[in-house]
C-alpha positions in Angstrom: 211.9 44.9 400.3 208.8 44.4 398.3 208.6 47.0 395.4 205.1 49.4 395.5 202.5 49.2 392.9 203.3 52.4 392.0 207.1 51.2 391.3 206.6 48.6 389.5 204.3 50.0 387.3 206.8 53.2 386.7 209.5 50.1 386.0 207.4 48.8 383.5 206.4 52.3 381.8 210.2 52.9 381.7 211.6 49.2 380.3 208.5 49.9 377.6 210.0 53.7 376.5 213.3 52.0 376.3 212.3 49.4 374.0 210.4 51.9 371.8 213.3 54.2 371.8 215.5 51.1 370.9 213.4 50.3 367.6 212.8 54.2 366.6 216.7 54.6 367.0 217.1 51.5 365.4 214.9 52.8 362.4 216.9 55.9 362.1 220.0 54.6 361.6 219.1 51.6 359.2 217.1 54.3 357.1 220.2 56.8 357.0 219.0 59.4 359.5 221.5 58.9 361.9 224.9 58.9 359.4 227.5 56.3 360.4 230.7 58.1 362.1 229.0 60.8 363.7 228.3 61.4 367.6 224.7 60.9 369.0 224.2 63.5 371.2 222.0 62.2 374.0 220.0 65.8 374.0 219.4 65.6 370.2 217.6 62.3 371.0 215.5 63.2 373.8 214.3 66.3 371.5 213.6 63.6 368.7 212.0 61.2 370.4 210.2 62.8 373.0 211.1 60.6 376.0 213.7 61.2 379.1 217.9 60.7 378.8 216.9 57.0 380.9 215.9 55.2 378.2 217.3 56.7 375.8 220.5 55.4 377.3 219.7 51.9 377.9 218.5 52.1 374.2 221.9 53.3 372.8 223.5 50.1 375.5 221.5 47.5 373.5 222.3 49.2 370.1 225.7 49.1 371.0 225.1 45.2 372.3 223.5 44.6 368.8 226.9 46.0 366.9 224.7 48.5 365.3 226.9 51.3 367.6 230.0 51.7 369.0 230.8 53.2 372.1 233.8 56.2 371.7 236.6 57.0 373.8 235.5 60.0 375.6 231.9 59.1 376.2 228.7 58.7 374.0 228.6 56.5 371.1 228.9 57.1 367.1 227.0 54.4 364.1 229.0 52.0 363.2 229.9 50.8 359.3 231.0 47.3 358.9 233.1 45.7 356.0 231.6 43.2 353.9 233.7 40.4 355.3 232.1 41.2 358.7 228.8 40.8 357.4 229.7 37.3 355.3 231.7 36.2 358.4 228.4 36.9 360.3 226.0 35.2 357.7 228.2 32.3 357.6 228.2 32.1 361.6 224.4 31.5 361.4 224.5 29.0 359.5 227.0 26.7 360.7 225.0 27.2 364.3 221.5 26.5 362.2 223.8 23.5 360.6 224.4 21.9 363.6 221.0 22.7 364.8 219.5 20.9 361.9 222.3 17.5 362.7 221.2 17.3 366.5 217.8 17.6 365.9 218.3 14.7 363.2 220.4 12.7 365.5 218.1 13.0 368.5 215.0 13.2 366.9 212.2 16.3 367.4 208.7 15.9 369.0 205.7 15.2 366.7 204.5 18.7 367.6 207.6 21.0 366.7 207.7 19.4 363.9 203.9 19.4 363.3 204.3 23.1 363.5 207.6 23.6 361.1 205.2 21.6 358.4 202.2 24.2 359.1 204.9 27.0 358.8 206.4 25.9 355.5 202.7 25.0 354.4 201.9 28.8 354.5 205.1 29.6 352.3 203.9 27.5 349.8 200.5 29.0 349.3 202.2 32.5 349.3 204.6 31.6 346.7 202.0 30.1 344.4 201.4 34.1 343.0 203.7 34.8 340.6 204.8 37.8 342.4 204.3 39.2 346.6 202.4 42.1 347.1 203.9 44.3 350.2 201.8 42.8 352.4 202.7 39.2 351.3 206.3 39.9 351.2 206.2 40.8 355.0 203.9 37.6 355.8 206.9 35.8 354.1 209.4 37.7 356.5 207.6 36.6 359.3 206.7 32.8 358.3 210.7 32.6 357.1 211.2 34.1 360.7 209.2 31.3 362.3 210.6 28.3 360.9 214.2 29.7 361.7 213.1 29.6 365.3 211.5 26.2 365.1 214.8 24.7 363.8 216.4 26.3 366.3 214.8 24.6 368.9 214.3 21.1 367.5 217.6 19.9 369.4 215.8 20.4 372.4 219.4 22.8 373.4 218.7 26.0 375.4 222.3 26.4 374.6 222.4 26.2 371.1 219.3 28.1 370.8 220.5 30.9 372.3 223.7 31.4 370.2 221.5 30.8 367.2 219.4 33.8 368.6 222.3 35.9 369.3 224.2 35.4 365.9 220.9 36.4 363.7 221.1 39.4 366.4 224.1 40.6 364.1 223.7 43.1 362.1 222.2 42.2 359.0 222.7 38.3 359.9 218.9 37.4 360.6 217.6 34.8 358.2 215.9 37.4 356.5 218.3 40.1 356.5 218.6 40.4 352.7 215.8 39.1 352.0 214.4 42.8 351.0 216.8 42.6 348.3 214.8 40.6 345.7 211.2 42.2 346.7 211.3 44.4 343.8 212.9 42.3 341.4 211.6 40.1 338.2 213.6 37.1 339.9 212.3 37.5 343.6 210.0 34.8 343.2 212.4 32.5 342.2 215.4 33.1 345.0 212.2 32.6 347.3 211.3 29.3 345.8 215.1 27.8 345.7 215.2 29.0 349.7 211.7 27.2 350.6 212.3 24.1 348.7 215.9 23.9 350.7 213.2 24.5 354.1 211.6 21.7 352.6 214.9 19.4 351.8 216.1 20.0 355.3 212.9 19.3 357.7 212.6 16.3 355.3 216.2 15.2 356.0 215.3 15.9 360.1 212.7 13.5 360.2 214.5 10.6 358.4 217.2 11.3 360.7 219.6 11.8 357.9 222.1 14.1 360.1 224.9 14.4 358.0 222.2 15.3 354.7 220.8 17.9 357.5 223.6 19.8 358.4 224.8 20.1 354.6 221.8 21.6 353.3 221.0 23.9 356.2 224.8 25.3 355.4 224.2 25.5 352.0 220.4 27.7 352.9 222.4 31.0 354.3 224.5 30.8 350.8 221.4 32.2 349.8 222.0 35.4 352.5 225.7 35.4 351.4 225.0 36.0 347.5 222.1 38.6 348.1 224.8 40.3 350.1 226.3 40.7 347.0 224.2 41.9 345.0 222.9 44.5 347.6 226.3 45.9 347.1 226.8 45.2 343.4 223.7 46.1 341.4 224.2 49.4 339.7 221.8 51.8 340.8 222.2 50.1 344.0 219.2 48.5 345.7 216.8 49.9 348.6 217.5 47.9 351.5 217.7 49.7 355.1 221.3 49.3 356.4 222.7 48.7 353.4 224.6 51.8 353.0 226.6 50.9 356.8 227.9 47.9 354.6 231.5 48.8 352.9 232.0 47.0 349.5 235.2 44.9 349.6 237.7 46.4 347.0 
């Protein structure tokens, strides 16, 4: 039966209150609002938010898809806190995906456009990085742009498959390419850690189109080391340092 106007309009109102709710709760628990361990009471959310108990449940379901929650025993779900193995273990996952990414794409080669496009991307990151130190703004143009040439690596294999997994391990918390990124925004060495990660961008799109797979693969593993020690100091630095989440993460002993 052929859905209404009137239907599919109230399904589209409905999926677009969901997805709000989904990055408000999302912001509320990375920030410390919602404290990890402790029930969400459906009502308490509604009151919050200001929408219905519909999309505020399909929001906690993806939050829970995400990892960020976890469902309890006798209904509802609580934040989660991960150790700091999880989050390495998840870190390293990405990159041995984006590792192989970068090898197929070597071995099979990668249109003249994607790769027209990765050179614009990594074109932009150098012109930000010429300042000797990112303003706010720039700092979030360099989230995005590092954002963007993740994606175009990911599809240079040409592998719906391998795309996808890539997609779903940067889903992990705190495993994006630029999940710890926000650790060196406010420090004197930010600019540096920055320039190390785009000249590996560079090393690696350079190794895809000489098809040099092996050289590919290495370097691309070697890029998320970058993730792995900022990890580290997230957790390390005395004082601690303001990153949102970061406070889910337990230290190892």
């Amino acid at each position: 039966m052929q859905r209404s106007p009137r239907d599919q309009t109230c399904g589209e109102e409905a999926g677009s209150q969901a997805v709000k709710a989904q990055q408000r709760l999302r912001e509320l628990i990375l920030t410390g609002a919602l404290p990890a361990g402790e029930r969400i009471a459906e009502l308490t959310l509604v009151d919050l938010l200001g929408v219905s108990r519909t999309p505020i449940r399909t929001a906690l379901m993806r939050l829970e898809q995400e990892g960020l929650l976890e469902a309890l025993p006798f209904g509802g779900y609580a934040v989660r806190t991960f150790s700091e193995r999880e989050v390495a273990d998840a870190i390293e996952l990405r990159g041995t995906l984006e590792g192989l990414a970068a090898r197929l794409a070597a071995e099979r080669g990668v249109s003249a456009c994607i790769l027209a496009e990765a050179q614009a991307c990594l074109d932009e990151l150098d012109r930000l990085l010429r300042e000797a130190s990112l303003s706010e703004g720039m700092f979030s143009d360099y989230v995005r742009l590092n954002a963007q040439f993740h994606r175009l690596l990911a599809e240079m294999p040409g592998s719906g498959v391998l795309a996808r997994e890539i997609e779903r391990a940067g889903s992990l918390p705190f495993a994006s390419p630029s999940g710890f990124v926000g650790v060196q925004v406010h420090n004197t060495l930010a600019r540096d850690m920055l320039v190390i990660a785009q000249h590996q961008h560079r090393q690696v799109l350079e190794a895809i189109e000489r098809r040099e797979a092996g050289r590919a693969e290495a370097l691309m593993r070697e890029h998320s080391r970058i993730a792995r020690h900022n990890l580290q100091r997230a957790l390390r630095e005395p004082g601690g340092v303001d990153l949102p989440g970061v406070q889910l993460i337990r230290p190892a002993p």
